[in-house]
PDB file of N, CA, C, O and CB in Angstrom:
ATOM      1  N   UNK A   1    -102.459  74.980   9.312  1.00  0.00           N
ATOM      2  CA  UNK A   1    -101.795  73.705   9.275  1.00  0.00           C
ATOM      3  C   UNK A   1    -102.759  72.642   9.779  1.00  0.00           C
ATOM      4  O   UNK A   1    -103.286  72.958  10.845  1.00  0.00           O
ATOM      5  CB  UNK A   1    -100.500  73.729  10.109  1.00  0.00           C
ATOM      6  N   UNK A   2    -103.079  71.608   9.347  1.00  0.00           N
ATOM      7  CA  UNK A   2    -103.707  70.290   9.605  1.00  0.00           C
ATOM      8  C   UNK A   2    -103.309  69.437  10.296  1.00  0.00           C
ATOM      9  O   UNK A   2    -102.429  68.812   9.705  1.00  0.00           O
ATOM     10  CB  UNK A   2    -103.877  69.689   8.761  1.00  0.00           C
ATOM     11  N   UNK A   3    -103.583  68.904  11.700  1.00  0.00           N
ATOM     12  CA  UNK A   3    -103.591  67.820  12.382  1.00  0.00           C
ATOM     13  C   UNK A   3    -103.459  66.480  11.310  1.00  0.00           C
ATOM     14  O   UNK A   3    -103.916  66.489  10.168  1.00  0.00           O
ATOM     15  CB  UNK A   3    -104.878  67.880  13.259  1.00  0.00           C
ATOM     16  N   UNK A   4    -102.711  65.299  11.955  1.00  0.00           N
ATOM     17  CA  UNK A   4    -102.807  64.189  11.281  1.00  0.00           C
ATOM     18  C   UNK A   4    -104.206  63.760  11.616  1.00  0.00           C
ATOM     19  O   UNK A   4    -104.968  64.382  12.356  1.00  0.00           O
ATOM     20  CB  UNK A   4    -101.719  63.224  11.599  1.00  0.00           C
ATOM     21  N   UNK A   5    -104.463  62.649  11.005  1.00  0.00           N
ATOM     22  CA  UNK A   5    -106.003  62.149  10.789  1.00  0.00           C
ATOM     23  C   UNK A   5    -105.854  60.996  11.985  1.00  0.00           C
ATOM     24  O   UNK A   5    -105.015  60.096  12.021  1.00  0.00           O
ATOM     25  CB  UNK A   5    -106.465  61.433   8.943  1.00  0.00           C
ATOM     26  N   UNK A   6    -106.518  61.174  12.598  1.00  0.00           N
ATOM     27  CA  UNK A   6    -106.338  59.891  13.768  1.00  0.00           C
ATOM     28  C   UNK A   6    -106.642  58.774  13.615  1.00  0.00           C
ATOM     29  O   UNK A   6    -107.782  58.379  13.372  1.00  0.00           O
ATOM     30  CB  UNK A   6    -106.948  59.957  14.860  1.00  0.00           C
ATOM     31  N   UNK A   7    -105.255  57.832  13.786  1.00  0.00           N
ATOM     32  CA  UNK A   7    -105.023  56.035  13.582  1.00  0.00           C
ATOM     33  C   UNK A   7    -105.702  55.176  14.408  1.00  0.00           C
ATOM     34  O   UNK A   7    -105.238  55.397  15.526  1.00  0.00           O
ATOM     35  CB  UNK A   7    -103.557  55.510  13.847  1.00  0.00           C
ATOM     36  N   UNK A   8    -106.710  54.146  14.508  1.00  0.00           N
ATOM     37  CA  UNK A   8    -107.210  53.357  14.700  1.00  0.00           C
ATOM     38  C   UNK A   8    -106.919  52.145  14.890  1.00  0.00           C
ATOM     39  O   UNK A   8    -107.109  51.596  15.975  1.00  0.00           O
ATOM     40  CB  UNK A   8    -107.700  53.476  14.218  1.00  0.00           C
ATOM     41  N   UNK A   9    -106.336  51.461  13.700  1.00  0.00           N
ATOM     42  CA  UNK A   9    -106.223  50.538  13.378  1.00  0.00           C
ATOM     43  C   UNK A   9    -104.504  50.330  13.034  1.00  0.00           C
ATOM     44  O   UNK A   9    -103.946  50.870  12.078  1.00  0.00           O
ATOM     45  CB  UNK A   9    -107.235  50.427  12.470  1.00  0.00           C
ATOM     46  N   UNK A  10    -103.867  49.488  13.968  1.00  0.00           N
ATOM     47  CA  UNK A  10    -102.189  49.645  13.752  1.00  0.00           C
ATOM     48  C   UNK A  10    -101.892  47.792  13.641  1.00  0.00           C
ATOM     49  O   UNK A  10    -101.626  47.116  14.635  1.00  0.00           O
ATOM     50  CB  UNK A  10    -101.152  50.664  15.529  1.00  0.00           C
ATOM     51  N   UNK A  11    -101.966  47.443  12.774  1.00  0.00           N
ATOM     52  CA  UNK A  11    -101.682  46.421  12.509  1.00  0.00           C
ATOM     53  C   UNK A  11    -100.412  45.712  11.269  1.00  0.00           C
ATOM     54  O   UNK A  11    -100.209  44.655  10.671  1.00  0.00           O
ATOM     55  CB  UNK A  11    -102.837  46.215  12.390  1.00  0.00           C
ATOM     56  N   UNK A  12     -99.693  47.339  11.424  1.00  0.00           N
ATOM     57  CA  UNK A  12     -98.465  47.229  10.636  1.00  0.00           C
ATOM     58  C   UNK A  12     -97.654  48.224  10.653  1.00  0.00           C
ATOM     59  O   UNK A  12     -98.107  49.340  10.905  1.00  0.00           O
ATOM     60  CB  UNK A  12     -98.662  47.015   9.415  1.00  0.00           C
ATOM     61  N   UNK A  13     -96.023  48.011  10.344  1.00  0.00           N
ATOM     62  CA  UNK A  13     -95.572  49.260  10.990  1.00  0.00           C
ATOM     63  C   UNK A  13     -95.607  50.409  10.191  1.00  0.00           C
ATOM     64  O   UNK A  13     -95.333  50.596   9.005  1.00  0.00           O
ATOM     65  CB  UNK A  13     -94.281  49.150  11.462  1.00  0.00           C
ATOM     66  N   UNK A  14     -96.077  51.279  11.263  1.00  0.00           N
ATOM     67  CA  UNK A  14     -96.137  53.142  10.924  1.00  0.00           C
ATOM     68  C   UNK A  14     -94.950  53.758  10.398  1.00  0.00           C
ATOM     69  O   UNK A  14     -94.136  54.183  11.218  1.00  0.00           O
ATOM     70  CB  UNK A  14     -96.364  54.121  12.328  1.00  0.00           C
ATOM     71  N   UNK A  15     -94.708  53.880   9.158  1.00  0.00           N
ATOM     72  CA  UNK A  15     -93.918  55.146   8.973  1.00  0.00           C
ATOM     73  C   UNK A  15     -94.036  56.333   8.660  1.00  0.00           C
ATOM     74  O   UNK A  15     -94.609  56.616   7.608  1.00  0.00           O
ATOM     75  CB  UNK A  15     -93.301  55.067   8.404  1.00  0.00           C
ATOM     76  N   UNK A  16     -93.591  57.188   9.384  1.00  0.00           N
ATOM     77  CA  UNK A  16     -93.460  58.519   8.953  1.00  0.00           C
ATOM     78  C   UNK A  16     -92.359  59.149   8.626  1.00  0.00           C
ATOM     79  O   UNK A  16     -91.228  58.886   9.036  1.00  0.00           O
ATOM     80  CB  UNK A  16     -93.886  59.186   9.690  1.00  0.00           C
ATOM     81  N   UNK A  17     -92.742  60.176   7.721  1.00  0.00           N
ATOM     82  CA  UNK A  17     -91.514  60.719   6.506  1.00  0.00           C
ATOM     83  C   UNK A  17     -91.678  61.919   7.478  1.00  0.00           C
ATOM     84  O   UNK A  17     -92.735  62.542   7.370  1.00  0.00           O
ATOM     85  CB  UNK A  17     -91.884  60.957   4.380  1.00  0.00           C
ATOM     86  N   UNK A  18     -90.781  62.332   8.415  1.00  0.00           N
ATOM     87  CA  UNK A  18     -90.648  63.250   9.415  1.00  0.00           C
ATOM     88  C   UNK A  18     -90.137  64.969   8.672  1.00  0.00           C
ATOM     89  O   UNK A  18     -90.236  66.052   9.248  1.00  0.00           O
ATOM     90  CB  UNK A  18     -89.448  62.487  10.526  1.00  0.00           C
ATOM     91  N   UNK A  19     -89.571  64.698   7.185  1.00  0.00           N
ATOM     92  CA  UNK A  19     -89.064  65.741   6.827  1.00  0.00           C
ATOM     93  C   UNK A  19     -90.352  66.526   5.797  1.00  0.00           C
ATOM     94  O   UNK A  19     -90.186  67.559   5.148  1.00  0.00           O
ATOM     95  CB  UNK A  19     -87.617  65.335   6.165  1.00  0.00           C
ATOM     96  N   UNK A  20     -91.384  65.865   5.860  1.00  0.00           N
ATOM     97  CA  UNK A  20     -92.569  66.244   4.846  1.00  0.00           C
ATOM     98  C   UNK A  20     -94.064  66.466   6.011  1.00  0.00           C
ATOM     99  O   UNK A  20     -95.129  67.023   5.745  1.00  0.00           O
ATOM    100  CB  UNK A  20     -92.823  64.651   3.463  1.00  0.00           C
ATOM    101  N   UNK A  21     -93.777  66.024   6.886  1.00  0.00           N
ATOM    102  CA  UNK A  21     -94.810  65.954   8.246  1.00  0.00           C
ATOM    103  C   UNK A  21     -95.047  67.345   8.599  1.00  0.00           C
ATOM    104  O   UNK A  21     -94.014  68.013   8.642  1.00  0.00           O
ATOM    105  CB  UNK A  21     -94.151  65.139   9.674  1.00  0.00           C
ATOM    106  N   UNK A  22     -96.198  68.004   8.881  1.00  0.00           N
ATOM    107  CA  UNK A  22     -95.794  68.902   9.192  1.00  0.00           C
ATOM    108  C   UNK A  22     -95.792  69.371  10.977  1.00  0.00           C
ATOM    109  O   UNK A  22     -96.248  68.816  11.977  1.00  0.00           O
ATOM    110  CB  UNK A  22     -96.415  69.579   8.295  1.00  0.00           C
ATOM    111  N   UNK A  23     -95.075  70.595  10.763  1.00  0.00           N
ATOM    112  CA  UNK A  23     -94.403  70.912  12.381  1.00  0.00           C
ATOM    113  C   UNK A  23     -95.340  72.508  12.721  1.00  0.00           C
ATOM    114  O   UNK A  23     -95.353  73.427  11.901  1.00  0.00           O
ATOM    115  CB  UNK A  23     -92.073  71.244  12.318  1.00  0.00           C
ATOM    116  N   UNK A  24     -95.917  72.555  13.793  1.00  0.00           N
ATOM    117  CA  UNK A  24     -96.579  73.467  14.657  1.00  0.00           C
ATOM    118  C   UNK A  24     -95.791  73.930  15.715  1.00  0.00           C
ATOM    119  O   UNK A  24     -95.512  73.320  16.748  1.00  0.00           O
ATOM    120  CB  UNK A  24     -97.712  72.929  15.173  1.00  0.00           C
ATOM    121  N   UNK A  25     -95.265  75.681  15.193  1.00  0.00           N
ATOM    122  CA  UNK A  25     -94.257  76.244  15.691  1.00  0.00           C
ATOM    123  C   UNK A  25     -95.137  77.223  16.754  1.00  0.00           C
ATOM    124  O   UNK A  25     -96.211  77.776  16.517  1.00  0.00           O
ATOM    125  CB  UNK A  25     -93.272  76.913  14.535  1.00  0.00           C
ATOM    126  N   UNK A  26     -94.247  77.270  18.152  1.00  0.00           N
ATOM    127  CA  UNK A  26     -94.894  78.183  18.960  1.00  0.00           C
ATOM    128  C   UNK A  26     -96.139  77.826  20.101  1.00  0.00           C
ATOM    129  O   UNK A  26     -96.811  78.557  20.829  1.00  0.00           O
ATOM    130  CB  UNK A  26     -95.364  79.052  18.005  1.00  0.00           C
ATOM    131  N   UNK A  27     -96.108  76.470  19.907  1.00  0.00           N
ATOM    132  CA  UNK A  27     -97.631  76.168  20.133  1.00  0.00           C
ATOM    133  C   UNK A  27     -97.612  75.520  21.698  1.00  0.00           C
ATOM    134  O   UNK A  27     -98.699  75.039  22.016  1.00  0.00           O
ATOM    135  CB  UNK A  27     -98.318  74.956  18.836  1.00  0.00           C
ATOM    136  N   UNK A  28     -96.871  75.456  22.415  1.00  0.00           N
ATOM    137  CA  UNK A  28     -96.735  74.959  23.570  1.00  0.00           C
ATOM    138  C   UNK A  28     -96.033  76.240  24.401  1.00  0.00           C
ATOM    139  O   UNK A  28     -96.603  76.792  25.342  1.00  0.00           O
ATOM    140  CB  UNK A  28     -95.935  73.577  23.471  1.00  0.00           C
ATOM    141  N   UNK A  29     -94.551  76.669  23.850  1.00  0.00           N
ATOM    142  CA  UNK A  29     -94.206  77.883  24.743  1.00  0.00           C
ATOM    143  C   UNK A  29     -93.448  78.400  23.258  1.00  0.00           C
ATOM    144  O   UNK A  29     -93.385  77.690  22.254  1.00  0.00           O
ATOM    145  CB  UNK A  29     -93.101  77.601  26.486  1.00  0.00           C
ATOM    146  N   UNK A  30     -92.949  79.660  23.358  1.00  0.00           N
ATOM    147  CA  UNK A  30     -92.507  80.322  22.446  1.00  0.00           C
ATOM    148  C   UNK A  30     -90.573  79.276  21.983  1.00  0.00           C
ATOM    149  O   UNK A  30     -89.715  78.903  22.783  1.00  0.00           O
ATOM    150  CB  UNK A  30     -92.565  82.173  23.195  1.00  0.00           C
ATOM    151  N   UNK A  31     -90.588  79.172  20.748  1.00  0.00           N
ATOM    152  CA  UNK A  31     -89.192  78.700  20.140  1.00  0.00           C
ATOM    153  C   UNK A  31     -89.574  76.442  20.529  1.00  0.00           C
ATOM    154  O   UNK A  31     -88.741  75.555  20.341  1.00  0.00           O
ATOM    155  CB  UNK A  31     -87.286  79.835  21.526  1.00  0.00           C
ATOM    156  N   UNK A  32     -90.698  76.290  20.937  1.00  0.00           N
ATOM    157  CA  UNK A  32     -90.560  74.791  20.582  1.00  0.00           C
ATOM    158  C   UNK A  32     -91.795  74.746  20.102  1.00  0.00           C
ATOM    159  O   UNK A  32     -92.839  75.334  20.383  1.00  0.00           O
ATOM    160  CB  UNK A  32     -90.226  73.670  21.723  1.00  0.00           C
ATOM    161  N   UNK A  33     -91.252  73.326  18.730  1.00  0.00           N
ATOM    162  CA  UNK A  33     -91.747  73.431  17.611  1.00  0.00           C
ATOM    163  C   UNK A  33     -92.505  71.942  17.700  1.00  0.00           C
ATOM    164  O   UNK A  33     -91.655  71.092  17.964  1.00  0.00           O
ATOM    165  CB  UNK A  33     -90.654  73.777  16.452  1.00  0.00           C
ATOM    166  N   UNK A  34     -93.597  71.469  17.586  1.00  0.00           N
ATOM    167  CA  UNK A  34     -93.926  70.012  17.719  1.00  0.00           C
ATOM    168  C   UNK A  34     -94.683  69.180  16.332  1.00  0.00           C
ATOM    169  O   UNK A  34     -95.462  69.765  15.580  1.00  0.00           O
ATOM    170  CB  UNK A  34     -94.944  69.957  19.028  1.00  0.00           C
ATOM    171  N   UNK A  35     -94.375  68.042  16.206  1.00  0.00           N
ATOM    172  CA  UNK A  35     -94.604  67.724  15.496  1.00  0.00           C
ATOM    173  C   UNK A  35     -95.055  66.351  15.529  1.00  0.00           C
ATOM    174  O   UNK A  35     -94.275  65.401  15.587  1.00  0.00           O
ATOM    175  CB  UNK A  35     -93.916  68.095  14.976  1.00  0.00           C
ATOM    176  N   UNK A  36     -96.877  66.198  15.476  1.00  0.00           N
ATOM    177  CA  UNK A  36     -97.520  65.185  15.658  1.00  0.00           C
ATOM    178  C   UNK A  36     -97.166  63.854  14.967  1.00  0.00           C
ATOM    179  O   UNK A  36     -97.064  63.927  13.742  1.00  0.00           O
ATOM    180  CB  UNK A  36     -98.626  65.551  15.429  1.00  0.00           C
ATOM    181  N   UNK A  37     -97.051  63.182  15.285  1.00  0.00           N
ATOM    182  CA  UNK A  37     -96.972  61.821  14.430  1.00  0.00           C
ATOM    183  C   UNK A  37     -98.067  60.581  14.800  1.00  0.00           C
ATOM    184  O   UNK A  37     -98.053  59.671  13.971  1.00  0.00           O
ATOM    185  CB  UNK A  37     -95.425  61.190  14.668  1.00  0.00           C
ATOM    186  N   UNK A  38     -99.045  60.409  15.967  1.00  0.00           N
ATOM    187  CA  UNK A  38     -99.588  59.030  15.779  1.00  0.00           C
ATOM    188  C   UNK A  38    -100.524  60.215  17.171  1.00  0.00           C
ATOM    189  O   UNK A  38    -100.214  61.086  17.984  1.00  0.00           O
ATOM    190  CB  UNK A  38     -98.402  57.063  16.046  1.00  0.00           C
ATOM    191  N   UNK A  39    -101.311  59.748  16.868  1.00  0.00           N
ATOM    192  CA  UNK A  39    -102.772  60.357  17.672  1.00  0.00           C
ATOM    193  C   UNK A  39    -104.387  59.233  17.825  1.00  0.00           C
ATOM    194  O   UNK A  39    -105.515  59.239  17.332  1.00  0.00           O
ATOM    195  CB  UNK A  39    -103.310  61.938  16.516  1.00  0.00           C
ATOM    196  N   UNK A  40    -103.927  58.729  18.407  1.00  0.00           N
ATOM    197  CA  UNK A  40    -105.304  57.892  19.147  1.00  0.00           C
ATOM    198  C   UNK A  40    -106.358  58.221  20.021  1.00  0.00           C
ATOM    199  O   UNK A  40    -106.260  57.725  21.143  1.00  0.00           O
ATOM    200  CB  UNK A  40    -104.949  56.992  19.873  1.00  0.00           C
ATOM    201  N   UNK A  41    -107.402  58.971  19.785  1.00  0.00           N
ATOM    202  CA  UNK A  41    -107.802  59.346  20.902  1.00  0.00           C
ATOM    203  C   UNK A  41    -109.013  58.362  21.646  1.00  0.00           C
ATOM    204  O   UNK A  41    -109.369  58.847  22.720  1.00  0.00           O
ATOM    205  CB  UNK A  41    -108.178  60.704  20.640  1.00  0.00           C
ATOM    206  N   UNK A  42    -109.371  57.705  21.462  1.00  0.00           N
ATOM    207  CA  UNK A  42    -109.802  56.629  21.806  1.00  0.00           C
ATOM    208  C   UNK A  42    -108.764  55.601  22.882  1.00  0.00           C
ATOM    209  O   UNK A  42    -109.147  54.953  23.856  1.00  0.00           O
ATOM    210  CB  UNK A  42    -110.140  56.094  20.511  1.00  0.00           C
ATOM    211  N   UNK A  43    -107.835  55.676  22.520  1.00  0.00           N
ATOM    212  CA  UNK A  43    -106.931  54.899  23.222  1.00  0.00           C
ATOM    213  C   UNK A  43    -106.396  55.975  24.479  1.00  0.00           C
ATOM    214  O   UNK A  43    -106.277  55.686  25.670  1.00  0.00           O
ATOM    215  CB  UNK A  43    -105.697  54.320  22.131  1.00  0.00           C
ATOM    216  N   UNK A  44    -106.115  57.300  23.820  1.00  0.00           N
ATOM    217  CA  UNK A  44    -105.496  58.307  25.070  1.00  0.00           C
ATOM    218  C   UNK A  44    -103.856  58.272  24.699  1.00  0.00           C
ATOM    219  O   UNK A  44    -102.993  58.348  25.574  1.00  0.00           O
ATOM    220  CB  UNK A  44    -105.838  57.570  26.955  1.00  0.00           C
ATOM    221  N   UNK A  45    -103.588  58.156  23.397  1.00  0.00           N
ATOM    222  CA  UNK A  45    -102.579  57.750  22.937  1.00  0.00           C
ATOM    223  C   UNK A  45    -101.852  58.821  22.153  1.00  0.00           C
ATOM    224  O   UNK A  45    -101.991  58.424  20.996  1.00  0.00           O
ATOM    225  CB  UNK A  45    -102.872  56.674  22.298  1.00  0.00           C
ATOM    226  N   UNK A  46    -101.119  60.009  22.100  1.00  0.00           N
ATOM    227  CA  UNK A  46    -100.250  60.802  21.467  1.00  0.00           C
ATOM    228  C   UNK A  46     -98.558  60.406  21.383  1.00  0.00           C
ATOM    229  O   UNK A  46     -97.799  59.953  22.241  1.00  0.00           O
ATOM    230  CB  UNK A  46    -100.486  62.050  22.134  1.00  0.00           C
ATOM    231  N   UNK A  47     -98.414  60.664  20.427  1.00  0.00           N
ATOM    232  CA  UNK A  47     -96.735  60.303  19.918  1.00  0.00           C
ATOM    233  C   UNK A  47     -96.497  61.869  19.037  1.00  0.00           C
ATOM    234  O   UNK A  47     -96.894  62.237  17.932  1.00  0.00           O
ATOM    235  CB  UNK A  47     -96.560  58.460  18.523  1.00  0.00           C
ATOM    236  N   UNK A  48     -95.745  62.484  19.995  1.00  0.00           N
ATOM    237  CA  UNK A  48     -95.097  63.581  19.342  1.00  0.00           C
ATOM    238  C   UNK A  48     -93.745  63.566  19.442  1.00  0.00           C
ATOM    239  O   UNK A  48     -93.073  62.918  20.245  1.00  0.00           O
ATOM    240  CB  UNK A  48     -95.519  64.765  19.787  1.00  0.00           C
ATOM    241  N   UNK A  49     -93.287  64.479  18.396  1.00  0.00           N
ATOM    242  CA  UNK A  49     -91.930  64.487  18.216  1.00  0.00           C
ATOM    243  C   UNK A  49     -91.656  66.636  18.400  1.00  0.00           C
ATOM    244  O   UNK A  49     -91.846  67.686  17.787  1.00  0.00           O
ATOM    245  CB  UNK A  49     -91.533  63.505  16.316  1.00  0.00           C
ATOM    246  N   UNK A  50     -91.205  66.187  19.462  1.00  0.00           N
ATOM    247  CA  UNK A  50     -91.297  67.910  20.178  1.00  0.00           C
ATOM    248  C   UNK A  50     -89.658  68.715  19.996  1.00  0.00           C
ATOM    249  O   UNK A  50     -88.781  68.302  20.755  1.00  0.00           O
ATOM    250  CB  UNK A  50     -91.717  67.779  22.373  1.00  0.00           C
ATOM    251  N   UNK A  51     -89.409  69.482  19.314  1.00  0.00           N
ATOM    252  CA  UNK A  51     -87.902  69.930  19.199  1.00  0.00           C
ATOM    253  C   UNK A  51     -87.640  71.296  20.189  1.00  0.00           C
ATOM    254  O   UNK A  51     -88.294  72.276  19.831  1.00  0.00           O
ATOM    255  CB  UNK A  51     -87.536  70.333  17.468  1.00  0.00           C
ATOM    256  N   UNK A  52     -86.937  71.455  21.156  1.00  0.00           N
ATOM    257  CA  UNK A  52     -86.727  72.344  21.962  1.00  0.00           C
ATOM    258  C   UNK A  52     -85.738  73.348  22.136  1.00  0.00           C
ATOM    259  O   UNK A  52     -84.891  72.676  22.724  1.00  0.00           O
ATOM    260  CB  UNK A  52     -86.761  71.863  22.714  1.00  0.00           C
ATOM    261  N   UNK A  53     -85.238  74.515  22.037  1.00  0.00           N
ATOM    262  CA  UNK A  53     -84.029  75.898  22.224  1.00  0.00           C
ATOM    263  C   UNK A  53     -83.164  74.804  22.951  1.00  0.00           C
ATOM    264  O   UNK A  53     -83.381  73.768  23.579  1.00  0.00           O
ATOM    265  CB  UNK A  53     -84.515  77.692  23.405  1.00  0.00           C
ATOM    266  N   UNK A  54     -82.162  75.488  22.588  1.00  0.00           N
ATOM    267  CA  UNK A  54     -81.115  75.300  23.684  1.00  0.00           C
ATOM    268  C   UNK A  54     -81.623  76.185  24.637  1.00  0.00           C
ATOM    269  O   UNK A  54     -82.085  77.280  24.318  1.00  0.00           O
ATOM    270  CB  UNK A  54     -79.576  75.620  23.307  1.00  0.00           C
ATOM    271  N   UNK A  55     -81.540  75.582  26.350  1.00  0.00           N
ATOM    272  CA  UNK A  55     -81.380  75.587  27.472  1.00  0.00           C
ATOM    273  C   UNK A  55     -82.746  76.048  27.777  1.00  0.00           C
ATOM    274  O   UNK A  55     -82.741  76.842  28.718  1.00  0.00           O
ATOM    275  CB  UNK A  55     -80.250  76.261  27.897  1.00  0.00           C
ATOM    276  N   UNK A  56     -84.326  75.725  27.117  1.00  0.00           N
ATOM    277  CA  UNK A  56     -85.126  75.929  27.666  1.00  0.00           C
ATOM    278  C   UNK A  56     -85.799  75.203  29.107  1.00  0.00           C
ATOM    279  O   UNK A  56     -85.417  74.049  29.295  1.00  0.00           O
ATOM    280  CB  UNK A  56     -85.620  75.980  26.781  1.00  0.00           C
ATOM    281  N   UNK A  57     -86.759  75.772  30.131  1.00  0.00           N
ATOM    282  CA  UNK A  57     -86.777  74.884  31.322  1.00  0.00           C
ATOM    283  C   UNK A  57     -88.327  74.774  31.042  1.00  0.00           C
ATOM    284  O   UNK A  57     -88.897  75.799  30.667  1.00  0.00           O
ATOM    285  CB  UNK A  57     -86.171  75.519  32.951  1.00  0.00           C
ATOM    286  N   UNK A  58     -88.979  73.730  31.179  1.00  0.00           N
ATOM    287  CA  UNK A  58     -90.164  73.788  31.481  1.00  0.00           C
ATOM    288  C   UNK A  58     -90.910  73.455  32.110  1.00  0.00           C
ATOM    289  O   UNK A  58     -90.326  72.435  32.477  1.00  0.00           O
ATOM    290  CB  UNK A  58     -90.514  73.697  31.058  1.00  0.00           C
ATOM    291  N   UNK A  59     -92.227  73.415  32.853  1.00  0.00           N
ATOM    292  CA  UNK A  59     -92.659  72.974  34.096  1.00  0.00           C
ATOM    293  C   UNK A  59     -92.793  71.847  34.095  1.00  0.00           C
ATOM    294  O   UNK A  59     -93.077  70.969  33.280  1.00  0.00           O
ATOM    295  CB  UNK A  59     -93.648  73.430  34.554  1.00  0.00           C
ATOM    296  N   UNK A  60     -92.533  71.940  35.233  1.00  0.00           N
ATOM    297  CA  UNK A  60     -93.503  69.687  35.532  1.00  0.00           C
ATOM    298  C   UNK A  60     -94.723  70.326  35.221  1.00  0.00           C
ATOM    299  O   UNK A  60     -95.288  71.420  35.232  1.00  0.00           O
ATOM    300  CB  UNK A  60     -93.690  68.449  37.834  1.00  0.00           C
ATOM    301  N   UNK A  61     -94.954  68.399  34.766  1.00  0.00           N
ATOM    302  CA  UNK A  61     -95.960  67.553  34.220  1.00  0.00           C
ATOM    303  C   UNK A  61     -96.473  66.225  34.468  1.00  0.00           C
ATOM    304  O   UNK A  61     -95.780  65.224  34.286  1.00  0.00           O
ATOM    305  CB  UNK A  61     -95.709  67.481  33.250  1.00  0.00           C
ATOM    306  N   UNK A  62     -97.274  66.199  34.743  1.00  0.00           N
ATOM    307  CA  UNK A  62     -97.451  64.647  34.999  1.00  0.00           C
ATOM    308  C   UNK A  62     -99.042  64.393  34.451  1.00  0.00           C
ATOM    309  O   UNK A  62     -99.738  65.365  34.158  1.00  0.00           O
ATOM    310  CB  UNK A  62     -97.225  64.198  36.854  1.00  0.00           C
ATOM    311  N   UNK A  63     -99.574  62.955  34.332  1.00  0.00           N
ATOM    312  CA  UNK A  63    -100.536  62.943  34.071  1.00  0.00           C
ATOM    313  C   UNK A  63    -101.784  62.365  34.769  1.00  0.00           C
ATOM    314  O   UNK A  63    -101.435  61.395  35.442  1.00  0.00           O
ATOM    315  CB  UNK A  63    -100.315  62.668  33.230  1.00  0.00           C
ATOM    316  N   UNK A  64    -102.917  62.564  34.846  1.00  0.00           N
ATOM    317  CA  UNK A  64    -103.282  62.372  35.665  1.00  0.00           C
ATOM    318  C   UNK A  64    -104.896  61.761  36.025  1.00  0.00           C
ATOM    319  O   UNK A  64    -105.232  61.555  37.192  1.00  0.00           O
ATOM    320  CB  UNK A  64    -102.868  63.288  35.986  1.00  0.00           C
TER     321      UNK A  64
END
């Protein structure tokens, strides 16, 4: 599966077609599924759209 191509330049609004995007299952803890949408790395900038089990717990986080 392919990473989105990283955005630069945002000088209009972003849409994403969330049902054609694709989603990276497993990849953080087992049963949540994430799904990149806007990746800046220059800026330090991620926008994910992360879907989670019912009643999973997960650790703190902070950044730092």
């Amino acid at each position: 599966m392919t990473l989105p191509t990283t955005i630069t330049v945002q000088d209009k609004l972003l849409t994403i077609d969330t049902n054609t995007a694709p989603i990276l299952k497993d990849v953080i803890l087992p049963g949540i599924q994430v799904q990149p949408l806007y990746l800046n790395a220059e800026e330090g900038i991620w926008v994910l759209r992360v879907l989670f089990p019912p009643g999973i717990m997960l650790p703190k986080h902070h950044i730092t």
